[in-house]
N, C-alpha and C positions, 0 to 999 in steps of 0.2 A: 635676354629674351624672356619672355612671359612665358606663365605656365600655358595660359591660354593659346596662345601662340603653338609651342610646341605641339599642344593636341592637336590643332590645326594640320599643321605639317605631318602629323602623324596619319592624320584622316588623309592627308593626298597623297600618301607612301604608297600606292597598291600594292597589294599580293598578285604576285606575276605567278598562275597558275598553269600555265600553260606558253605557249609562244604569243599569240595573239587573241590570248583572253586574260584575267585580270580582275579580282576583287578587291571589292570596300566595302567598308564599316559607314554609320552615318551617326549623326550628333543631336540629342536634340534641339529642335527649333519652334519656336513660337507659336507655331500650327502644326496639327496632329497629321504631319507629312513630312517629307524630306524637301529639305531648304532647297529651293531651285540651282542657286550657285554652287550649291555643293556638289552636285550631279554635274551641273556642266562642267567645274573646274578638273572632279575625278574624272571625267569622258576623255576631257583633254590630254589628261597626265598619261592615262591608257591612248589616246592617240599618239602623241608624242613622243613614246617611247618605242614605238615604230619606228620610229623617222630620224635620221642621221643626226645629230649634234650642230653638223651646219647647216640646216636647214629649220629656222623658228617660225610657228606659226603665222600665217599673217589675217587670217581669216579661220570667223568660225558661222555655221546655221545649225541652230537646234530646235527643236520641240519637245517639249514636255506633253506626255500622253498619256501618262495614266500617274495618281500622287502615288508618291514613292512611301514604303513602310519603315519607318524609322529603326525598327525593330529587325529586321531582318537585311541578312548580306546583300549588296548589288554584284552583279556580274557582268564585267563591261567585256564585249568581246570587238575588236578590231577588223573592220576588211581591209586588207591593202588595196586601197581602188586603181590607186595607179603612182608609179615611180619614173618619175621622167628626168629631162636633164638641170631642169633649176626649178620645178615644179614636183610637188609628194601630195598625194590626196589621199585621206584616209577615211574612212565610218565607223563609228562606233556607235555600240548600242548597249542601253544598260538593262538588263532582265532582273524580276523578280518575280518569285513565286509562276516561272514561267513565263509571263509575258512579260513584252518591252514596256518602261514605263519613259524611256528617254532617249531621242535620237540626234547624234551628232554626226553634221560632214565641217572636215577642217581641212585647210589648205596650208604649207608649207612650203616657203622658200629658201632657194640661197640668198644668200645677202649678198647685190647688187646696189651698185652708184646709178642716178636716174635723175631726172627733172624734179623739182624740190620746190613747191610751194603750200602753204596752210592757212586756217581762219585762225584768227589772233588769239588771244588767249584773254578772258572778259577779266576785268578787275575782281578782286576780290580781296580780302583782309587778310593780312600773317596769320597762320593757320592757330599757330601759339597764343594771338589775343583772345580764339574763341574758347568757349569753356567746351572741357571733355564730352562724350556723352554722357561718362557716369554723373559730372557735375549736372550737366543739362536733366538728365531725367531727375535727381534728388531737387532739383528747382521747383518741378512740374509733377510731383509724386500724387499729387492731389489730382492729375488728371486722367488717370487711369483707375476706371470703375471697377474692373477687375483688381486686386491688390498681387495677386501673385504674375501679374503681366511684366510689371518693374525690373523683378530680381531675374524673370527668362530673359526681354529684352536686354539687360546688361548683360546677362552671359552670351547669347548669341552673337553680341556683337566686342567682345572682350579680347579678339586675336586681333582687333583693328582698332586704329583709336582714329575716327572718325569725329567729323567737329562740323556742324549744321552754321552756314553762312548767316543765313535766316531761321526762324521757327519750321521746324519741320510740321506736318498734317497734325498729328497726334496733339501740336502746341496750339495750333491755329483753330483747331476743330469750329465751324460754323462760320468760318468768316472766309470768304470769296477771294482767292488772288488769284494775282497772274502765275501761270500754272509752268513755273518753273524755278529751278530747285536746285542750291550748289553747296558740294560736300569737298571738305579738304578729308584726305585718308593717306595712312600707312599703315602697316604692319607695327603691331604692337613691340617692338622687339629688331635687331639688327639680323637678316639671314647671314650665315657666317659657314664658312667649310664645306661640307657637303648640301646645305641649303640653299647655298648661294651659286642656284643654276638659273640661267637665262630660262630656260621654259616652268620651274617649278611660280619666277616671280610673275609669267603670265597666265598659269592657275591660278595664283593667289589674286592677281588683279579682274581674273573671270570669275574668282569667287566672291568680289564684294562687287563685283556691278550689279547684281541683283539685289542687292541692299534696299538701294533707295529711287531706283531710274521710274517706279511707278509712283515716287509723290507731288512729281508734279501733275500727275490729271487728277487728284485726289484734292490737292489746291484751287484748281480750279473750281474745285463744287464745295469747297469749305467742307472736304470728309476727312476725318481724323485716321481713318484705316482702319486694320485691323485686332492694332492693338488696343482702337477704341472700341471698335465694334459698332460702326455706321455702316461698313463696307465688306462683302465677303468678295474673293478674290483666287486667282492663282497667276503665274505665270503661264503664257499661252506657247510662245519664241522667243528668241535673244538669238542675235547676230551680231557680230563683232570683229570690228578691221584693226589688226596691230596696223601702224604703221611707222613709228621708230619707237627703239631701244629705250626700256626703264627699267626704275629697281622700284619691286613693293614695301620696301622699306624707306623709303622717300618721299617726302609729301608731292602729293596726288591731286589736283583739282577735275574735280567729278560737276560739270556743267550737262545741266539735266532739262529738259522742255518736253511739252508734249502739246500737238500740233492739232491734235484730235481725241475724240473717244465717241463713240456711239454703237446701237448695238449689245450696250453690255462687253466691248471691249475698249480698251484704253490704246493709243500707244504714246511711248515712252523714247523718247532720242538724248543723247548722252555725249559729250565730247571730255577724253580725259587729257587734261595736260600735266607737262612735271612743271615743278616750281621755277623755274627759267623760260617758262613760257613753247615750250615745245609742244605739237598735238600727239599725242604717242598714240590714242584708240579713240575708236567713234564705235558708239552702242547703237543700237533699235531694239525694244524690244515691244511685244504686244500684247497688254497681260486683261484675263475676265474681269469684268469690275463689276459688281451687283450691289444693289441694296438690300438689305436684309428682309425677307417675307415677313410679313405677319402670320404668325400661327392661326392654322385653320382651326375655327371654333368647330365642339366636336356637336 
């Protein structure tokens, strides 16, 4: 297991401070905020652990409402919404500095047999022929204007070894495609012993769907993002359906589209499957997308 990794795992440990409240620590990330996946994957860890052992999330809705201070503790506190017989609903909300900056409702079930059908799973290359991200960005070093964006982007993304099908925004910057976007991912590292719980590997897979689910309406208009600095941004929602059984230490195909944006918002649709062709989650999420203002002359 990576170092990286481990930190990782360390940031979704909460501190169970109470019965149904619950602190975290946050990491830095790329933008002077708290990384959107991180919040919702801790939300869930604090719901989750509510909620009986047999019953795994199957659903999640959240908003993001105010940017989170990287610098300071979250405080997630749980409602038991309701405990029924194959159904668990629960809320969590994460405070700082007093007010909420993040709201979660997540559903739980028992695992039940049912009618069984999915959209295929789109081709894509052995995740192993692609080059890393670290390879990929020391490629493409020359295209970040910023010089110190490189060595955060590789740390941010250092607990996952994520492999880009295609050029990601940041590669393609000014050149127009079709505005979708496929990422093979796992976990840096094997979860083993006490990491190796069925809800910690669906934090971990709520912590990188935030990753990349907004490059494809960024493609569409040939913006490189934010690590270029054409586009400012935040995450708006993410909503996410488990719908079977995976491990995030398993490669991951992250098929990514975006069907609209206007307004000044994007949204983002996502299907994950494991490497045998199973659908295991479907994303949406709707994130701000703006172009940068011109400074007002004084």
């Amino acid at each position: 297991m990576s170092e990286a990794l481990e930190d990782l795992l360390a940031l979704l440990d909460l501190e169970r401070i109470d019965r149904d409240i619950f602190r975290g620590t946050s990491r830095p990330s790329l933008v002077p905020r708290v990384f959107g996946g991180q919040v919702a994957a801790q939300a869930l860890v604090a719901a989750g652990r509510t909620v009986p052992a047999d019953r795994p999330p199957h659903s999640l809705h959240a908003y993001f409402l105010r940017p989170g201070d990287p610098g300071a503790p979250i405080v997630y506190t749980v409602d038991r919404i309701r405990d029924g017989l194959s159904f668990t609903t629960r809320r969590a909300v994460g405070v700082q500095h007093g007010r909420p900056i993040f709201h979660l409702s997540a559903s739980f079930q028992q695992v039940e047999d049912g009618l069984e059908h999915q959209a295929q799973m789109p081709a894509a290359p052995d995740p192993l022929t692609l080059p890393t991200t670290e390879e990929m960005l020391a490629q493409h070093a020359d295209r970040f204007p910023d010089p110190t964006v490189l060595p955060r982007l590789a740390a941010a993304r250092a607990a996952v070894d994520l492999r880009y099908v295609a050029d990601p925004p940041f590669v393609s910057a000014g050149q127009v495609r079709e505005p979708r976007s496929r990422v093979w991912f796992r976990t840096n590292g094997k979860l083993a012993g006490a990491h190796d719980d069925p809800l910690l590997h669906v934090c971990l897979v709520t912590y990188v769907s935030d990753m990349t689910l907004l490059d494809s309406i960024l493609l569409a208009h040939g913006r490189g993002g934010w690590v270029i600095g054409d586009v400012v941004g935040a995450s708006l929602d993410h909503a996410m359906w488990f719908h079977r059984p995976f491990r995030a230490d398993e490669w991951l195909l992250y098929d990514q589209e975006s069907p609209s944006s206007s307004g000044s918002r994007g949204l983002g649709q996502g299907r994950i499957y494991t490497a045998d062709g199973r659908l295991a989650v479907s994303v949406i999420q709707e994130g701000l997308i703006r172009t940068p203002r011109a400074p007002r002359r004084p």
